[in-house]
C-alpha positions in Angstrom: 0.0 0.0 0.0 1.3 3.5 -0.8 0.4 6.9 1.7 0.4 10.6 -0.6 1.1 13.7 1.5 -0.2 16.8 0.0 2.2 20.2 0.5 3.3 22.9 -0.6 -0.4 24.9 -0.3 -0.7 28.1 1.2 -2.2 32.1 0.6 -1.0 34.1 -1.8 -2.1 37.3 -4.0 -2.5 37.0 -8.0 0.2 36.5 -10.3 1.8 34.3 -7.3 3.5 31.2 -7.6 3.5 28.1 -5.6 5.1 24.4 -5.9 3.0 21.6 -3.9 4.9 18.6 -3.6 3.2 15.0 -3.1 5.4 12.7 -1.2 4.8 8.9 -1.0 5.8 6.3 1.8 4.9 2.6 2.0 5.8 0.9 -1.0 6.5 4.2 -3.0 4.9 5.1 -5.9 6.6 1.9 -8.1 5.6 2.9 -11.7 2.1 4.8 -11.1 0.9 7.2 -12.9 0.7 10.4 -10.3 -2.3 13.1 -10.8 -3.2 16.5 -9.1 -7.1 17.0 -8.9 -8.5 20.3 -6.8 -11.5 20.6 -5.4 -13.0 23.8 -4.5 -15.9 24.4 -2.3 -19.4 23.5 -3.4 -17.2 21.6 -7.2 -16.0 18.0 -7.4 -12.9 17.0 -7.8 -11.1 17.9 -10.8 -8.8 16.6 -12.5 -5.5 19.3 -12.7 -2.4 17.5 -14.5 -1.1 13.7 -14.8 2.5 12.3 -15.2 4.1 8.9 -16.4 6.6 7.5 -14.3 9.4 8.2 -16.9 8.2 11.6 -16.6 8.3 11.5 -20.3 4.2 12.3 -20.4 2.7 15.3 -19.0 -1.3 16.0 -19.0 -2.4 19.1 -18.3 -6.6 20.6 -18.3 -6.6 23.4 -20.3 -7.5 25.7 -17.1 -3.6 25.6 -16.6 -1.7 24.5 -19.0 1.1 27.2 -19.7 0.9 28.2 -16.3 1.2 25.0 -14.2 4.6 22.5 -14.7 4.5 19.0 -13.4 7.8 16.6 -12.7 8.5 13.6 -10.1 11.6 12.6 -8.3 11.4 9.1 -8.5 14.6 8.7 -6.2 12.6 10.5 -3.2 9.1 8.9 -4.1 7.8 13.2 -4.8 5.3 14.5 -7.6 5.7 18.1 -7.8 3.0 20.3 -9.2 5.3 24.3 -10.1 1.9 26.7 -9.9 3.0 30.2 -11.5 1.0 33.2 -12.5 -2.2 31.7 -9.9 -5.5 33.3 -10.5 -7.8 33.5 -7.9 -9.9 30.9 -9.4 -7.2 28.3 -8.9 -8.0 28.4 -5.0 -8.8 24.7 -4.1 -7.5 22.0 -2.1 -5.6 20.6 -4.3 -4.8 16.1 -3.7 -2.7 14.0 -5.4 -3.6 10.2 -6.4 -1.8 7.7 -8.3 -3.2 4.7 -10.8 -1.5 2.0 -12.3 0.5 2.4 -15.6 -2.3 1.3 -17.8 -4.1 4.2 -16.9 -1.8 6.3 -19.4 -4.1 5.0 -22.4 -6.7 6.8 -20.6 -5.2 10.1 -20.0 -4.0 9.9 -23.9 -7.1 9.4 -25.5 -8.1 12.1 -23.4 -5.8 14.5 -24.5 -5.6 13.5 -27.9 -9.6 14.3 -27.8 -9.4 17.5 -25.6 -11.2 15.6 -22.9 -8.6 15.6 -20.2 -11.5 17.9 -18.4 -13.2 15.1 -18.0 -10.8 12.3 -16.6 -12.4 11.5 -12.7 -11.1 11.1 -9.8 -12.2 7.5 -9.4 -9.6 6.6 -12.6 -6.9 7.1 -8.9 -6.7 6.2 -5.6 -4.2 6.4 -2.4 -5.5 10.2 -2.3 -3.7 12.2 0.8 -5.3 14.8 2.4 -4.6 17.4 0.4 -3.1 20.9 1.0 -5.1 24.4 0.7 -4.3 26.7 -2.2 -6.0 30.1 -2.0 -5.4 33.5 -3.8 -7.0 36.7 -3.6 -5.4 40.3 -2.9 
């Protein structure tokens, strides 16, 4: 079994950056796929950005892409998510979660169809508790 903590999350004004960090114990996150999802009050969960275990595959929703940067550390079990130029509409809590390799046929069709949008949490599991992002001036 694999434990996520969630860090990294804190308050800070427009145009802001931030980098959470997701940090497994147990067994480590092996060769799972990781993913960010945020959930702000009153929303699901959505799905935020996906990597490979390589590294060599990055997803991103469309909400962030150019602004958010994902990358792992396979060596200290960590999924970082870099957050630059945050808008007050990215305030969330914002979880990590992790799915087997297989689930990168998923995430590709998705992108491929501009779907990533739609990718669920329930396609991860092993969530952590997450860590609180908010922005406002």
């Amino acid at each position: 079994q694999v434990q996520l903590a969630e860090s990294g999350g804190g308050l800070v004004q427009p145009g802001d950056s931030l980098r959470l960090s997701c940090e497994a114990s147990g067994r480590g996150f092996g060769t799972d796929v990781v993913a960010w999802f945020r959930q702000s009050p009153g929303r699901e969960r959505e799905f935020v950005s996906a990597i490979s275990w390589t590294g060599s595959s990055k997803y991103f929703t469309d909400a962030v892409k150019g602004r958010f940067a994902i990358t792992r550390d396979n060596a200290k079990n960590t999924v970082y998510l870099q957050m630059d130029n945050l808008k007050p509409e990215d305030t969330a809590v914002y979880y990590c979660g992790t799915a087997p390799p297989s689930r990168l046929i998923d995430l590709n069709t998705a992108r491929d169809t501009n779907a990533l949008s739609q990718i669920g949490d329930r396609s991860f599991e092993n969530w952590g508790q997450g860590t609180p992002v908010t922005v406002s001036s």
